[in-house]
N, C-alpha and C positions, 0 to 999 in steps of 0.2 A: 533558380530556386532561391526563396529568399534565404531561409534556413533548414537546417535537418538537423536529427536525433540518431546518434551511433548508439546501438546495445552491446555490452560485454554480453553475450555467452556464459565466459569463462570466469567473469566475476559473479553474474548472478547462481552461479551454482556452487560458487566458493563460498559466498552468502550465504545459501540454504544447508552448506553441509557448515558450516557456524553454527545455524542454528537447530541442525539436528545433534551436534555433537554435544551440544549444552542442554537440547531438551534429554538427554538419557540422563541415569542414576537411578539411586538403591532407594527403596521404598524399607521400613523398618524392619521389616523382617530380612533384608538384603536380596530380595529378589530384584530383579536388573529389567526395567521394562523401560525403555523409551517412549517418552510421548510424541501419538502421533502430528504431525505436522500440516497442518492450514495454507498454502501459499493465499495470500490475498492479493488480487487481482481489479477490485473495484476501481471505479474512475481509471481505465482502460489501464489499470497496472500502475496507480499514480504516476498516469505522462510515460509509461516507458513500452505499451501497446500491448494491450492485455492479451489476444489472442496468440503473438508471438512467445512473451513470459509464461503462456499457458502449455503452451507446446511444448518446450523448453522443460518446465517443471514436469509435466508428463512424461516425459523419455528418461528424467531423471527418478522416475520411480514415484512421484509426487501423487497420493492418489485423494487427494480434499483440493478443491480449490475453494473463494468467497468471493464472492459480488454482490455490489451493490443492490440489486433488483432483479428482475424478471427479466428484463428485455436486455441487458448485460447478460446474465446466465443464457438463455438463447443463444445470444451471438457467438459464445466461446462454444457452448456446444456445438452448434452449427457449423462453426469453421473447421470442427475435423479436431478440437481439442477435449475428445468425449472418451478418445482410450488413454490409460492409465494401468500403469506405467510401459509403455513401447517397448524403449528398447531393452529396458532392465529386466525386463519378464521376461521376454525372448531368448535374451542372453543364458537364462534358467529353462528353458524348455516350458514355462508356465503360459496359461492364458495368458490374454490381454483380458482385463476389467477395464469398467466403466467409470469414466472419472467424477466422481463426488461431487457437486458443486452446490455449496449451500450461499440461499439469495439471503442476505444480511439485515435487510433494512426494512421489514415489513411487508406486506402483500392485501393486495388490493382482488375484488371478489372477481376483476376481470382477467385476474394476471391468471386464476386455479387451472383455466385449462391447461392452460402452458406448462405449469410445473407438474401436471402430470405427465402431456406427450412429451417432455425433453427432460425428466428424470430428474428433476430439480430437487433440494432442500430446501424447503423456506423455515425460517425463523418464526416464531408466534407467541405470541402474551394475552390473547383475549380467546374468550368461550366462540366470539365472533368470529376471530379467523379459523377457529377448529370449525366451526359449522358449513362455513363456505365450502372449504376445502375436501368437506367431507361429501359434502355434495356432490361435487366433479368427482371425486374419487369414486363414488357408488355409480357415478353415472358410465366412469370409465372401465369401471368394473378391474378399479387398480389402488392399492393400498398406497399412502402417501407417508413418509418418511416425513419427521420436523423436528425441530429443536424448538424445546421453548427456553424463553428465556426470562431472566429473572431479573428488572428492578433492585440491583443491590445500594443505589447512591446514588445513579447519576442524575434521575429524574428525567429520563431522557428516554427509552423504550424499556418494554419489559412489563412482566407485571409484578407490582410488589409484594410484600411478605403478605400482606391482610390479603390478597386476591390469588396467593401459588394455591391454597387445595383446590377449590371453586375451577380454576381451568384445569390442572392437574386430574381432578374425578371427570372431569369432562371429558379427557384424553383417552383417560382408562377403558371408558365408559363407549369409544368408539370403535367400530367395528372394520372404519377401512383410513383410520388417519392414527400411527402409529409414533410415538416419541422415541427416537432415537437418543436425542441429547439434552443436555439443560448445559445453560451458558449465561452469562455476567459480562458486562466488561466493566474494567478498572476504572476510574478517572484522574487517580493519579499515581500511577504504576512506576513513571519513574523514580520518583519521591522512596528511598530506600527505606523500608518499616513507616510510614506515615499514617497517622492515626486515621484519615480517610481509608485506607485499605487494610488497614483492619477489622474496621468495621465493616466494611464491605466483605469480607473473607464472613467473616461470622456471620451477615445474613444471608449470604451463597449458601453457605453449610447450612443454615437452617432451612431455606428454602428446598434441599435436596433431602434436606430427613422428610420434609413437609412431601414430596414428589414422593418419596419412597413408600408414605407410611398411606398413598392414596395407589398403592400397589404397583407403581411403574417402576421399569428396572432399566434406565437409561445407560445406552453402551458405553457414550462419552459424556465425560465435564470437561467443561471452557471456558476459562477464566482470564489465561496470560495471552497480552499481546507479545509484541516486541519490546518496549520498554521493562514487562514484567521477566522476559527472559535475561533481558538486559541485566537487570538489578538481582536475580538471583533466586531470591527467600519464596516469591509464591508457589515458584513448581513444585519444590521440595512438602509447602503445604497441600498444593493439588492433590500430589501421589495420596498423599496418608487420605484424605478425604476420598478419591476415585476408590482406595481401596479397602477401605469401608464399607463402601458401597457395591464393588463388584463390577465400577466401572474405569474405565481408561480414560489418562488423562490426554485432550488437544491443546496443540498451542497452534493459536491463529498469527503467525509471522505474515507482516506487512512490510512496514517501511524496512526494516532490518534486509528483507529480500534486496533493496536497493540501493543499499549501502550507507543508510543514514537509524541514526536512535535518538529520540530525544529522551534525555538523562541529564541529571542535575547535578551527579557525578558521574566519572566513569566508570563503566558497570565490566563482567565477563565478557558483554559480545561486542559490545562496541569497538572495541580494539580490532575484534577480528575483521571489520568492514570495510568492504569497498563500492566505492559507488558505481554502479552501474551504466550510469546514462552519462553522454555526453554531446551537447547542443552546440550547435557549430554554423557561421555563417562564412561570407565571403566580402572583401574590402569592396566597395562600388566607386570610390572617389576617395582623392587626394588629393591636400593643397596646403597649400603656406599661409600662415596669417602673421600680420605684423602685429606690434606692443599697439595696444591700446583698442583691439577691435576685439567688438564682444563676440560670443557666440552661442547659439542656441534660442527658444522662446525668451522675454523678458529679459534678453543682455543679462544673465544670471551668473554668467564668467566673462571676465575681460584680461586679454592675453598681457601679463605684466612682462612678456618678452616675445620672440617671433618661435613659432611653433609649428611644426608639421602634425597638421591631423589628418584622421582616417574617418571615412564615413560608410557606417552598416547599416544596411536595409532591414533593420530590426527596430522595436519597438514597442513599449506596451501595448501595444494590439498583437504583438505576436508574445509575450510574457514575460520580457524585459520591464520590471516596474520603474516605475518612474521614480522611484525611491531612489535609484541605484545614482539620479541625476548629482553631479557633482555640488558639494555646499550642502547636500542634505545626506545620502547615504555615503558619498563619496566611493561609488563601484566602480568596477573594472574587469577589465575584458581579458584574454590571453593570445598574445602577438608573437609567434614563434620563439613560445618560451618563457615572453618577458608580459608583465603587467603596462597595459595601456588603459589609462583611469578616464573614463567617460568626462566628457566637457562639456560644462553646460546643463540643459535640461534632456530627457529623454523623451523625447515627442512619440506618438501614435506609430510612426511605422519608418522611422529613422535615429539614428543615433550616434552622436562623432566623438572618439576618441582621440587621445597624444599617443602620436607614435614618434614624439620627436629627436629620442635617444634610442630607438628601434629603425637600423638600420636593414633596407633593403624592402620594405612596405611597399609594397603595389596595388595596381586595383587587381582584383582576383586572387590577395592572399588569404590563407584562412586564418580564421579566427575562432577560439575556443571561448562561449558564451557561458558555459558552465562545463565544468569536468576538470582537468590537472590543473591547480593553479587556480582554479576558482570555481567552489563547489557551491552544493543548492545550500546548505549551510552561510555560505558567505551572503547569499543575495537574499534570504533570510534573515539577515545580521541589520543589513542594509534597509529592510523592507518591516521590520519590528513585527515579525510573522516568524513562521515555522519553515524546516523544507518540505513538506506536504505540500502547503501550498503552492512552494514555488514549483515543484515536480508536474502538481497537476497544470499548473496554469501556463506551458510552454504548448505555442501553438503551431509545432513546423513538420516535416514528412516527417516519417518512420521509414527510415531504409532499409530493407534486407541485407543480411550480410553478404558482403562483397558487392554493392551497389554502390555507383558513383553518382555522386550529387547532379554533374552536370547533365549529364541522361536523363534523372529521373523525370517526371512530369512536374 
């Protein structure tokens, strides 16, 4: 195996009760409600295999998930990640329910059957997707659940303040496609008090007097990602807004499940996190090079002394960017313990590090790619990008716990 992907368990649910314990508090009057909790799961769990992080969240009581689309919502339903919460209900003598899973990113007129036979939530901003959907819904002779969502800033989905009543009468006005929620997202959440989410707050709010005064009475508002729990101030605004209105407040926690926030400072949750994933390969070759011989594409390094390198079957084609190549990000790998700084450039499906003062390097030592010692933050740093990206774009197995690399397929 070229590489594989280890999940903590025990960090992603240390994660999620992070971010349950900061979405509680006192709304004005002091009543004590917790906001309910979102795991997001889209782009198969950013890299960390969404059907497992699904299951995982489920037994933990988790009963929203979010995904990107239609055919992602499928798939996690389908694999047996549809009850919610497993064990935590049992534990209670309570049913098992069905797990929530709302498709995030729009919907397409082919996708309607599906979100009816596999219990889907889709997201919606035009009169258009309410009509499609209502169509499979009478034909299914099954009411459809959706959130619309509102256009606050980003310019990016949603429909904005001039078009909420216009879809909003639309909604009221139908007979088997029903609004559960209205939702926003931030664009720049991290940014603590910043005049863009301000403003964005103010036209959420208007946008829900505008939903309310065309007679819907949506269960949930959704506003705070990860960054927004991060930073503090918008939940405490959600509460007072949700309870105006009579409804509860969601927070959709993404990357925060995986141990990463992007914040401009550091915020309540960041602190509490840990990262989840850890990418890992095996040494394929060792050898000596004397002073003066280059190494890698384009002679890009030339050994100004005699050095023992290591060579991994990884490479930007498996989601080692080539940024990481020495002279431009100057990245590094993790060698029992110790930092081994990549040499040279990082080719398509190879890669050679110095393990010259890392003593006892073989071929079939492991090597930690990202995780202690070198996090999706570093290669990030390296890469003049974000960890999302780097999370999504690691291309190796996902192992089951207690599986060994060299077994697997």
């Amino acid at each position: 195996m070229k590489s594989w992907v280890e999940i903590s368990e025990r960090r992603l649910l240390e994660n999620l009760r992070a971010v349950r314990t900061l979405a509680g508090g006192e709304d004005s009057a002091g009543k004590q409600e917790r906001a309910e909790v979102l795991g997001v799961i889209k782009a198969n769990a950013y890299g960390h295999d969404a059907v497992k992080v699904a299951a995982i969240l489920a037994d933990a009581g988790l009963r929203w998930l979010g995904v990107a689309d239609v055919e992602e919502g499928v798939r996690v339903r389908t694999a047996g990640s549809n009850r919610a919460p497993a064990k935590a209900l049992a534990e209670r003598g309570l049913p098992r329910q069905t797990m929530r899973i709302l498709v995030m990113c729009g919907l397409d007129a082919e996708d309607c059957e599906k979100v009816l036979e596999q219990d889907l939530t889709p997201v919606v901003w035009t009169v258009e997707h309410v009509t499609m959907l209502e169509r499979a819904a009478a034909s299914a002779g099954k009411t459809a659940a959706v959130h619309l969502e509102i256009d606050s800033g980003m310019c990016r989905q949603g429909v904005d303040l001039a078009g909420v009543a216009t879809v909003a009468r639309r909604l009221a006005g139908s007979q088997w496609v029903r609004c559960e929620g209205v939702m926003s997202h931030l664009a720049s959440a991290e940014v603590a008090g910043s005049e863009q989410t301000l403003r964005q707050q103010a036209r959420f709010a208007r946008a829900v007097q505008v939903v309310a005064a065309e007679g819907l009475r949506p269960a949930w508002l959704h506003l705070a990602a990860s960054s927004a729990v991060d930073e503090g101030g918008t939940l405490a605004w959600m509460r007072e807004l949700a309870l105006s209105q009579g409804a509860r407040v969601m927070v959709r926690a993404g990357i925060a499940l995986y141990g990463y926030c992007v914040s401009t400072a550091m915020g309540v949750l960041r602190p509490r996190l840990q990262p989840v994933l850890t990418w890992k390969t095996r040494v394929i070759g060792v050898r000596e090079t004397e002073v003066g011989e280059s190494v890698g594409y384009g002679g890009t390094f030339t050994a100004a002394s005699r050095m023992r390198l290591a060579l991994l079957p990884v490479g930007y084609s498996d989601g080692l960017r080539r940024a990481a190549s020495s002279g431009v990000g100057n990245g590094w790998v993790m060698i029992q313990g110790h930092r081994a700084a990549v040499v040279g450039r990082v080719s398509m499906n190879l890669t050679t590090v110095d393990i010259t003062e890392i003593e006892g390097v073989e071929v079939g030592s492991e090597v930690v790619l990202l995780g202690e010692g070198v996090t999706a933050d570093d290669h990030a740093a390296w890469s003049g990008t974000i960890s999302y990206e780097i999370l999504c774009g690691i291309r190796a197995r996902r192992l089951e716990a207690g599986a060994s690399p060299e077994v697997a397929e």
